[in-house]
GUDO-625121 format. One record per residue: x, y, z of N, C-alpha, C in turn. Coordinates in steps of 0.1 Angstrom, whole numbers, padded with zeros to 4 digits, always signed. Example, Ala and Ser with C-alpha at 12.3 -4.5 7.8 and 13.67 -1.06 7.14 Angstrom:
BEGIN
+0132-0057+0078+0123-0045+0078+0132-0033+0078 +0128-0022+0071+0137-0011+0071+0129+0000+0079 
***
This chain:
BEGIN
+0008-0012+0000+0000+0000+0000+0009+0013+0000 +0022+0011+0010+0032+0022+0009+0038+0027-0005 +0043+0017-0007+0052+0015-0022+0050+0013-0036 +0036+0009-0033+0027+0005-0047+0036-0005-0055 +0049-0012-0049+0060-0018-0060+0060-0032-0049 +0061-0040-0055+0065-0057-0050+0079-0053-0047 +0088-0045-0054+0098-0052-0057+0101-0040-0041 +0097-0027-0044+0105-0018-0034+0098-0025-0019 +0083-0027-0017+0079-0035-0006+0088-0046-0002 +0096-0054-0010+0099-0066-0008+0115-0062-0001 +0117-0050-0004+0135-0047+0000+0133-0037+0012 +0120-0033+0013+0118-0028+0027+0118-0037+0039 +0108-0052+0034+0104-0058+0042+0116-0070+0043 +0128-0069+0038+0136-0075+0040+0136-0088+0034 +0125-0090+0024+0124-0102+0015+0125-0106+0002 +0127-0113-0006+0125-0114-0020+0114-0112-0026 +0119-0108-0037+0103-0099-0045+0097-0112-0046 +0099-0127-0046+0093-0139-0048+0084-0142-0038 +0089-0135-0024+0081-0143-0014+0067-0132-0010 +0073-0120-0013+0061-0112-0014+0051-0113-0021 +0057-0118-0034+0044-0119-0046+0035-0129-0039 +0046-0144-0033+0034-0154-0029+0026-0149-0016 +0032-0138-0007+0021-0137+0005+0011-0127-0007 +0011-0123-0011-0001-0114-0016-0006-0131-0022 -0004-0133-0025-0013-0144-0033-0024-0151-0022 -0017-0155-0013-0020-0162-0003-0031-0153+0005 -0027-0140+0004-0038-0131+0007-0051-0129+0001 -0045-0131-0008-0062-0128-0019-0070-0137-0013 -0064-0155-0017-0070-0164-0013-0078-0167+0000 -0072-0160+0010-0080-0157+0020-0089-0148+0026 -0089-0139+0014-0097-0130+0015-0111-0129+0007 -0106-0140-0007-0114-0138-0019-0113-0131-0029 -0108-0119-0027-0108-0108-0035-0096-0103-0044 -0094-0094-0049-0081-0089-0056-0080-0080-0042 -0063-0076-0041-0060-0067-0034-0049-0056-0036 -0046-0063-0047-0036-0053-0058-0039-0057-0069 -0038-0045-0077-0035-0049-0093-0024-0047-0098 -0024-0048-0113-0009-0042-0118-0013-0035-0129 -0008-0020-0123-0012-0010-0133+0004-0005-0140 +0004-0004-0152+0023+0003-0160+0027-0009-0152 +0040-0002-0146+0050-0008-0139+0049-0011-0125 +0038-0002-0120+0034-0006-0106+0021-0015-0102 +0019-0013-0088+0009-0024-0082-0001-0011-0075 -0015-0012-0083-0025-0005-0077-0034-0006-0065 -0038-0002-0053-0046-0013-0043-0065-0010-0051 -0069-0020-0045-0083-0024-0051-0088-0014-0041 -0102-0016-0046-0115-0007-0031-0115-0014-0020 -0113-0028-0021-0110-0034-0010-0104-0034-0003 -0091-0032-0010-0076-0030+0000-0079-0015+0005 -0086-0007-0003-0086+0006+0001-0093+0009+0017 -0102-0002+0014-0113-0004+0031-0104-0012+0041 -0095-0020+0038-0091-0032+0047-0080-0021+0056 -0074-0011+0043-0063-0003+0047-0059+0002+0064 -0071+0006+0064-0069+0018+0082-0073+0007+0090 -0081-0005+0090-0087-0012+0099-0067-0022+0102 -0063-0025+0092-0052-0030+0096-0042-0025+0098 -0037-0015+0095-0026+0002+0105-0031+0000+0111 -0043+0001+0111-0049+0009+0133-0041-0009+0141 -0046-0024+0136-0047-0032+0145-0030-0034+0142 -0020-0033+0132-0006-0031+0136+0001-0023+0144 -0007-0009+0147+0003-0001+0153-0003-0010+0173 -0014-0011+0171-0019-0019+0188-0009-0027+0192 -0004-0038+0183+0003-0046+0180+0014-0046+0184 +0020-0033+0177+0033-0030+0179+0038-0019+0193 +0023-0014+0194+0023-0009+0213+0027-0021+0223 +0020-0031+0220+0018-0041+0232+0036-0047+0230 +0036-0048+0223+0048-0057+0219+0061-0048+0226 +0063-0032+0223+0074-0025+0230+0071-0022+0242 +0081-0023+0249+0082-0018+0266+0076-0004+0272 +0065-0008+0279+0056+0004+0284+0063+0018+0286 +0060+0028+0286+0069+0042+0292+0062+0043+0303 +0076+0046+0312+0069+0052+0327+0073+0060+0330 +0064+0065+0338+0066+0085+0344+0061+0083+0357 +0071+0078+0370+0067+0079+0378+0059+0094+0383 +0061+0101+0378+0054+0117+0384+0039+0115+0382 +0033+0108+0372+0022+0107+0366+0015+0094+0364 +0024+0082+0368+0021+0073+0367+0009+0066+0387 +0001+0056+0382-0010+0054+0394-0003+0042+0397 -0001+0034+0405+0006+0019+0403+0009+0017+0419 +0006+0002+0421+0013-0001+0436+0024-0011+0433 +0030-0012+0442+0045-0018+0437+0038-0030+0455 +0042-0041+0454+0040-0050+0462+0057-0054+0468 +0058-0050+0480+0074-0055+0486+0075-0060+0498 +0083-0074+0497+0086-0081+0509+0097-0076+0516 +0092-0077+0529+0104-0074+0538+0099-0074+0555 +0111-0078+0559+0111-0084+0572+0108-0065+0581 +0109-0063+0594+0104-0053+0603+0118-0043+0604 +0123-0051+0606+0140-0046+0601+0142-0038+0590 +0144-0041+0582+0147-0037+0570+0134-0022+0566 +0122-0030+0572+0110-0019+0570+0114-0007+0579 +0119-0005+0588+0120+0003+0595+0132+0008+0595 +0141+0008+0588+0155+0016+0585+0152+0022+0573 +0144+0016+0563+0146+0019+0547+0132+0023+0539 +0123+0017+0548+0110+0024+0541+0104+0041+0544 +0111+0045+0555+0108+0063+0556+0112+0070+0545 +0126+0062+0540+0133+0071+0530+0123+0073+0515 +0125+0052+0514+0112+0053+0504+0100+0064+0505 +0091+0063+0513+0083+0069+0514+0085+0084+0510 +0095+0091+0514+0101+0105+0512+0101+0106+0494 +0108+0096+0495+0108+0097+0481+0099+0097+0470 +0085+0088+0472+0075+0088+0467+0069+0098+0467 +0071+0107+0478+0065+0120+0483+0067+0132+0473 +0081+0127+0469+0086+0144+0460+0085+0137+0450 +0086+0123+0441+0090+0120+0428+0072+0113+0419 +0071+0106+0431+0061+0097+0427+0046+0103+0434 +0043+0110+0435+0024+0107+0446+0020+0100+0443 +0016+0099+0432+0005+0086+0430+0009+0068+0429 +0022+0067+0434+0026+0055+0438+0024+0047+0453 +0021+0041+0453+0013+0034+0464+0026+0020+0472 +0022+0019+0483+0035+0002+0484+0023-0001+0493 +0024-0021+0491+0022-0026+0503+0034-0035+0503 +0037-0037+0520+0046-0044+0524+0040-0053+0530 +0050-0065+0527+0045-0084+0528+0061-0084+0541 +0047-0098+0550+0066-0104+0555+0072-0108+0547 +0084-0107+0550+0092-0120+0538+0094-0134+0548 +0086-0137+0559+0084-0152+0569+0071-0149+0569 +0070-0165+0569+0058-0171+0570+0051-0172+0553 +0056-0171+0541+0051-0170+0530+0062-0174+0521 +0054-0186+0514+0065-0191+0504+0071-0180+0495 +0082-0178+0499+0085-0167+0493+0088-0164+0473 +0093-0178+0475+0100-0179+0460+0082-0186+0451 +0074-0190+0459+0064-0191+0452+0056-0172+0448 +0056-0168+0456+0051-0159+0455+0057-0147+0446 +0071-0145+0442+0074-0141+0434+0075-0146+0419 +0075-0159+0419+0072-0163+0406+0058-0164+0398 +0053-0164+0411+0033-0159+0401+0034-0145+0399 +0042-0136+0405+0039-0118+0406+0034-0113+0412 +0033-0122+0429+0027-0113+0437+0036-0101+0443 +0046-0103+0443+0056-0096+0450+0066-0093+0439 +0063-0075+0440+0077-0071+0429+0089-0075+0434 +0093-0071+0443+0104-0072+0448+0107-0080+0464 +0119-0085+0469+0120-0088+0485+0138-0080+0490 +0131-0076+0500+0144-0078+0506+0150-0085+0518 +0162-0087+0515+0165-0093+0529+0179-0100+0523 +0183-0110+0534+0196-0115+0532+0194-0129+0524 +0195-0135+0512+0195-0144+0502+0208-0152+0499 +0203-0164+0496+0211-0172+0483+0203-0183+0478 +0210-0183+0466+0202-0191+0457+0208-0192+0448 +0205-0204+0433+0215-0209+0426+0206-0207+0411 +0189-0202+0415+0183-0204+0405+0184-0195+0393 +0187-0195+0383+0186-0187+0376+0179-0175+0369 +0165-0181+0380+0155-0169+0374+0151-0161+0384 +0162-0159+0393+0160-0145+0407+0169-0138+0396 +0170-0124+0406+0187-0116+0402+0178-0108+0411 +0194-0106+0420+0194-0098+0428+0209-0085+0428 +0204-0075+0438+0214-0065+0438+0213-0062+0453 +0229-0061+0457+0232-0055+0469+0223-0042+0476 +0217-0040+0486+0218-0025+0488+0225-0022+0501 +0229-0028+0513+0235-0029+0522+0244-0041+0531 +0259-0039+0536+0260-0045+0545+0261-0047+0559 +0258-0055+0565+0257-0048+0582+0267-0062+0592 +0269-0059+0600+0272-0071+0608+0267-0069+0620 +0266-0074+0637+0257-0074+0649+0259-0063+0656 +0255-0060+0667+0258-0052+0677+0249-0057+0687 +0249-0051+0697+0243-0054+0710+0238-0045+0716 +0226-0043+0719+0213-0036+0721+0211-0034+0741 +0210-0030+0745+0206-0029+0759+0196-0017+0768 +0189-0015+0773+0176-0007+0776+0187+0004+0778 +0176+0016+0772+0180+0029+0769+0184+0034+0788 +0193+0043+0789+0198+0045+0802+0213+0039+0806 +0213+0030+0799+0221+0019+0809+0240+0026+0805 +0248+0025+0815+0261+0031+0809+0270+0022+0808 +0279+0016+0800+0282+0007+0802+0297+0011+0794 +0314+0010+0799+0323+0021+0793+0324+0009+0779 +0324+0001+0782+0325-0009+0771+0319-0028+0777 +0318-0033+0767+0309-0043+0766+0325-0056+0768 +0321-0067+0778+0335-0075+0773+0323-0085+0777 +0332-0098+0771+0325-0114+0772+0320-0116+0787 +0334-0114+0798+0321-0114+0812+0311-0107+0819 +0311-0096+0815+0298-0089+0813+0284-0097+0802 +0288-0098+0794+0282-0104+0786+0272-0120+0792 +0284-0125+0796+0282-0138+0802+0267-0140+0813 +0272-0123+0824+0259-0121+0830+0246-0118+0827 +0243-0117+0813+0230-0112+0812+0224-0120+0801 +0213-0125+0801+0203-0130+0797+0195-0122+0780 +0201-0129+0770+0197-0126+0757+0191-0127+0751 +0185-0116+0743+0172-0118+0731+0174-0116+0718 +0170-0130+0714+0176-0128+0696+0162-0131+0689 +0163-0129+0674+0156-0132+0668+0156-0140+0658 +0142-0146+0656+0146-0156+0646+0132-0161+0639 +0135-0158+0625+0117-0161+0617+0112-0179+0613 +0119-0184+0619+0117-0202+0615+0129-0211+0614 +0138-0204+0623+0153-0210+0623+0151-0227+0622 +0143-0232+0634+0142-0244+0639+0127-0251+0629 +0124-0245+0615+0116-0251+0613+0120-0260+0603 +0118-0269+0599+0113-0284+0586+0123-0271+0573 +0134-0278+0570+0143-0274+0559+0154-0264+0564 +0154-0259+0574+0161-0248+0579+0176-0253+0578 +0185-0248+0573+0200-0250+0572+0211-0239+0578 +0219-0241+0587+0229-0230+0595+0219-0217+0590 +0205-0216+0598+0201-0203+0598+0191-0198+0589 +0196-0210+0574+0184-0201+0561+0174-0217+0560 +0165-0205+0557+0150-0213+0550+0153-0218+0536 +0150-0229+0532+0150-0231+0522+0136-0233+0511 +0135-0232+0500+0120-0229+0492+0126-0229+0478 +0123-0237+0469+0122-0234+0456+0136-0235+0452 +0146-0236+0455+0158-0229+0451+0163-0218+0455 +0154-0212+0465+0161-0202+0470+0160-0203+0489 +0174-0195+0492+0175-0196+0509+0171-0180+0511 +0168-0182+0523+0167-0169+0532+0172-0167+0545 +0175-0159+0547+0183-0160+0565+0169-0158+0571 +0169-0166+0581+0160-0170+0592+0161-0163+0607 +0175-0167+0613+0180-0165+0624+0192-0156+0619 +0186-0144+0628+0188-0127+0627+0203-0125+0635 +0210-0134+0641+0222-0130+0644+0229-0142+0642 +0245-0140+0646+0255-0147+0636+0257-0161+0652 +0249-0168+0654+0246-0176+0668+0261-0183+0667 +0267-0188+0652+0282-0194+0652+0294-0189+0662 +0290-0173+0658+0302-0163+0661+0297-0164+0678 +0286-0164+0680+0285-0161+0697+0288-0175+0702 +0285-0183+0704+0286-0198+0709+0302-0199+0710 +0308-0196+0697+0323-0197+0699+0327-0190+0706 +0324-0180+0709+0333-0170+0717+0332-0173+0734 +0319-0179+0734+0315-0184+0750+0323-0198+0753 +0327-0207+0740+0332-0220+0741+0345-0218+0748 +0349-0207+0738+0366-0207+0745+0368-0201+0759 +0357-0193+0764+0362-0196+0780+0348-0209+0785 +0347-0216+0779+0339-0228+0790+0327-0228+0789 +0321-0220+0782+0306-0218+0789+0301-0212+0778 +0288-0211+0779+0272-0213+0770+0265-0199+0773 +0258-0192+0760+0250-0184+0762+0237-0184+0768 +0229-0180+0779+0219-0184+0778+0206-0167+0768 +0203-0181+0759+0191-0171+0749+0180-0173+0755 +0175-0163+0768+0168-0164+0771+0151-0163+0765 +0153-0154+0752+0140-0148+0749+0143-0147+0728 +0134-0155+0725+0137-0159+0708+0123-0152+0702 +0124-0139+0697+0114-0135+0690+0110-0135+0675 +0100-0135+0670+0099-0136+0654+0097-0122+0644 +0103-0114+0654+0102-0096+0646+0110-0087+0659 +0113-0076+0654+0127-0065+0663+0114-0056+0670 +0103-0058+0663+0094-0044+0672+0096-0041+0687 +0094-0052+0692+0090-0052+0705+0104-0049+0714 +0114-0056+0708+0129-0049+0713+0128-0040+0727 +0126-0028+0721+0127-0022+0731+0122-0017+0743 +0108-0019+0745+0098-0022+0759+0101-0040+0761 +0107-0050+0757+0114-0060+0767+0122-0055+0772 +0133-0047+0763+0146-0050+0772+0145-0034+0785 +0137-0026+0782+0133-0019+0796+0129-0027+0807 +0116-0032+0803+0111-0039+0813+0112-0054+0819 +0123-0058+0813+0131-0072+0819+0143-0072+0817 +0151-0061+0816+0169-0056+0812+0176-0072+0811 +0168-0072+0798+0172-0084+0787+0187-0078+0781 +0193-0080+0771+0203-0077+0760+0198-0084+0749 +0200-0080+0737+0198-0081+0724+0205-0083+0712 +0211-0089+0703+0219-0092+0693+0213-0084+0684 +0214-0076+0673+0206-0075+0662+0213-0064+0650 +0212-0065+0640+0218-0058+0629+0223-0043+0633 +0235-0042+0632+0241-0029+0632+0231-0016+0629 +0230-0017+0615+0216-0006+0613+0204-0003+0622 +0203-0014+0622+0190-0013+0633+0189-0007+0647 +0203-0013+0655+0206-0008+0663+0212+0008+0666 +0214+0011+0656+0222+0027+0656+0209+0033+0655 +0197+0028+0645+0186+0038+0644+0179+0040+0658 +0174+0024+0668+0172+0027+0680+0175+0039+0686 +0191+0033+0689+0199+0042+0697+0199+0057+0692 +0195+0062+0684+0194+0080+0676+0182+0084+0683 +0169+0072+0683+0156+0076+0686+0161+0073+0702 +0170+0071+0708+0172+0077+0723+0158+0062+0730 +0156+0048+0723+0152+0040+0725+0160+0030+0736 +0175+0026+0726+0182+0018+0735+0192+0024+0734 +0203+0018+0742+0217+0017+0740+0226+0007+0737 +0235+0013+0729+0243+0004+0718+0252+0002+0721 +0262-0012+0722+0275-0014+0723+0277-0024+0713 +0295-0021+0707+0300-0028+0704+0300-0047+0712 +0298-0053+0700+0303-0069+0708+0313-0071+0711 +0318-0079+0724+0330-0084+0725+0339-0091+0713 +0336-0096+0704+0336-0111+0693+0333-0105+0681 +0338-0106+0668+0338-0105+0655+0325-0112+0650 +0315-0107+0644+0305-0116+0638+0308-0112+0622 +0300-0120+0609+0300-0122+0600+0292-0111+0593 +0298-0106+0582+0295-0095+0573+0285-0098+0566 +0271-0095+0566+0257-0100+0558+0256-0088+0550 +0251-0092+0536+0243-0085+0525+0227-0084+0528 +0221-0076+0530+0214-0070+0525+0202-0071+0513 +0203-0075+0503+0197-0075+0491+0186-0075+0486 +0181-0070+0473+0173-0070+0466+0174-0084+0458 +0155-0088+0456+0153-0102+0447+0140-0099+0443 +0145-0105+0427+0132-0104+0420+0138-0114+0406 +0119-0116+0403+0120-0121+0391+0127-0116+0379 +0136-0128+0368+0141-0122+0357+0131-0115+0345 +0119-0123+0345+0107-0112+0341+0104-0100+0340 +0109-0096+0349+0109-0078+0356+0122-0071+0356 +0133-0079+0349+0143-0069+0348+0140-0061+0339 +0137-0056+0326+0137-0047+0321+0129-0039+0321 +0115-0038+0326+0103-0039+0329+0104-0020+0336 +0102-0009+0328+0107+0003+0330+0104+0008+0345 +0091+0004+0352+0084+0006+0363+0094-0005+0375 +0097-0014+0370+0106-0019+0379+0118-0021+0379 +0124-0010+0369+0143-0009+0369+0143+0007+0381 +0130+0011+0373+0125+0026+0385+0131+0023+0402 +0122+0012+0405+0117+0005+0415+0124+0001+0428 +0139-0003+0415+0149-0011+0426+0158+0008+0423 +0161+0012+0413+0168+0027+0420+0167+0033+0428 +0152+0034+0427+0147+0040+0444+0151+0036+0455 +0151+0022+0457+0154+0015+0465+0169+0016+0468 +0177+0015+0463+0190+0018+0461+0194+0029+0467 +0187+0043+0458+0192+0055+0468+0183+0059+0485 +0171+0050+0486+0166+0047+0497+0176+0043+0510 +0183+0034+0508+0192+0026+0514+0209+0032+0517 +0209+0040+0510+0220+0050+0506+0229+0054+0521 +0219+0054+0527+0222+0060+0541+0224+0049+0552 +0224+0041+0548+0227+0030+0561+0240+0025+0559 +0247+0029+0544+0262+0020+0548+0270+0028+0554 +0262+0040+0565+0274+0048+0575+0273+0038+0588 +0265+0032+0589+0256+0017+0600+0262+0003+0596 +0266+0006+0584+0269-0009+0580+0276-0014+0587 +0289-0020+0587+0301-0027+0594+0304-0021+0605 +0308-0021+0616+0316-0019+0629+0330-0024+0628 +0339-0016+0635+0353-0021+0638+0355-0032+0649 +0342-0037+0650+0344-0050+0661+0351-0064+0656 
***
């Protein structure tokens, strides 16, 4: 219809003027009708082709919408993003989020999922959950994940308390609260959940690093108090001056909010990632490369929290 020519249609469309001639053939025949002619040296369209014309532009360019990658404008765009994440992680990194939706995005919406108690790796591969965070591994091919923080332990104790520094026999005296989202349940391996092909950390402090460090002088921690979320942290350890293990970040943010007080551990614990996971589906996906950037410069501010010199 553009070209009026077999031969120039056929070097546009990247084919031999042979195979063109046979799709038009093939066309007629399924249509019934003539849909070119041959007028001089060119190819004229019939009244029919002249009618079929706009109804088939209009249903190629649909075609060719659906087919290329949506444009997104978070400023203008309506949309909820669905994200897993433990109480931890929600509460160091979703304010910023939030801030940032505030100036970039309004009409962007989040709900946050646990990432325990819910098959996790089931639930990202149907699409209920854009994204998770938390500490991961996995071998499968169809996650990909990205860093956004690393943290290692610290040790938590009711706001007030002065303590010039923290050593193992002090330590020894007091009665600890850790956390843990299904350490001890059906698949659980040194700590992570297992699902699908993918692990997740379960048990929220480095229990190797502490046990050892009690072994070498003799003796055993007692964990007195194993919870399944950080909320409550800090009205226990006021009101039963418990002590606490729990991610660096987390503990610095307490301790700013004048909640608890923070000490270094006696003992080296293990340097944990942080990360972002999601389906390979959604990597290119313009609304969800947005998604995890955000998230990225959300997080921005906690690797001053990350590692300790312990």
């Amino acid at each position: 219809m553009d070209e009026r020519s077999v031969l120039r249609a056929s070097q546009k469309l990247n084919l031999t003027q042979s195979a063109v001639s046979h799709a038009l053939a093939r066309l007629r025949d399924m249509i019934g009708d003539e849909i070119f002619v041959r007028v001089g040296p060119g190819m004229q369209p019939t009244d029919r082709a002249l009618q079929l014309a706009p109804i088939v532009r209009n249903a190629l360019l649909s075609l060719e919408s659906a087919i290329e990658a949506p444009a997104f404008d978070p400023r203008t765009a309506r949309k909820t993003f669905t994200i897993a994440a433990n109480d931890f992680t929600t509460m160091v990194l979703v304010p910023n989020l939030l801030q940032i939706f505030q100036n970039e995005a309004p009409s962007i919406d989040i709900v946050i999922k646990p990432v325990t108690r819910i098959d996790l790796a089931e639930q990202i591969d149907l699409g209920r959950i854009d994204v998770a965070i938390g500490t991961f591994s996995t071998s499968a091919i169809r996650f990909k994940s990205k860093k956004l923080f690393g943290y290692d332990d610290i040790l938590i104790t009711q706001a007030g308390s002065r303590f010039t520094a923290m050593t193992l026999e002090m330590l020894e005296e007091m009665t600890l609260c850790v956390v843990s989202f299904g350490a001890d349940q059906e698949g659980a391996i040194a700590g992570y959940l297992l699902e699908r092909g993918l692990a997740r950390r379960s048990e929220m402090y480095d229990r190797e690093a502490l046990e050892s460090a009690y072994a070498e002088r003799g003796s055993s921690p007692r964990v007195g108090v194993i919870l399944p979320h950080f909320l409550a942290l800090p009205s226990l350890l006021n009101a039963n001056k418990l002590a606490a293990i729990v991610p660096r970040p987390l503990g610095k943010a307490l301790q700013r909010n004048k909640q608890v007080e923070a000490y270094e551990l006696p003992y080296c614990t293990a340097a944990l990632d942080v990360c972002l996971l999601w389906h390979e589906r959604q990597h290119k996906d313009p609304a969800h490369v947005w998604l995890r950037d955000i998230l990225g410069r959300a997080s921005a501010h906690l690797e001053a929290d990350a590692i300790g010199a312990s």
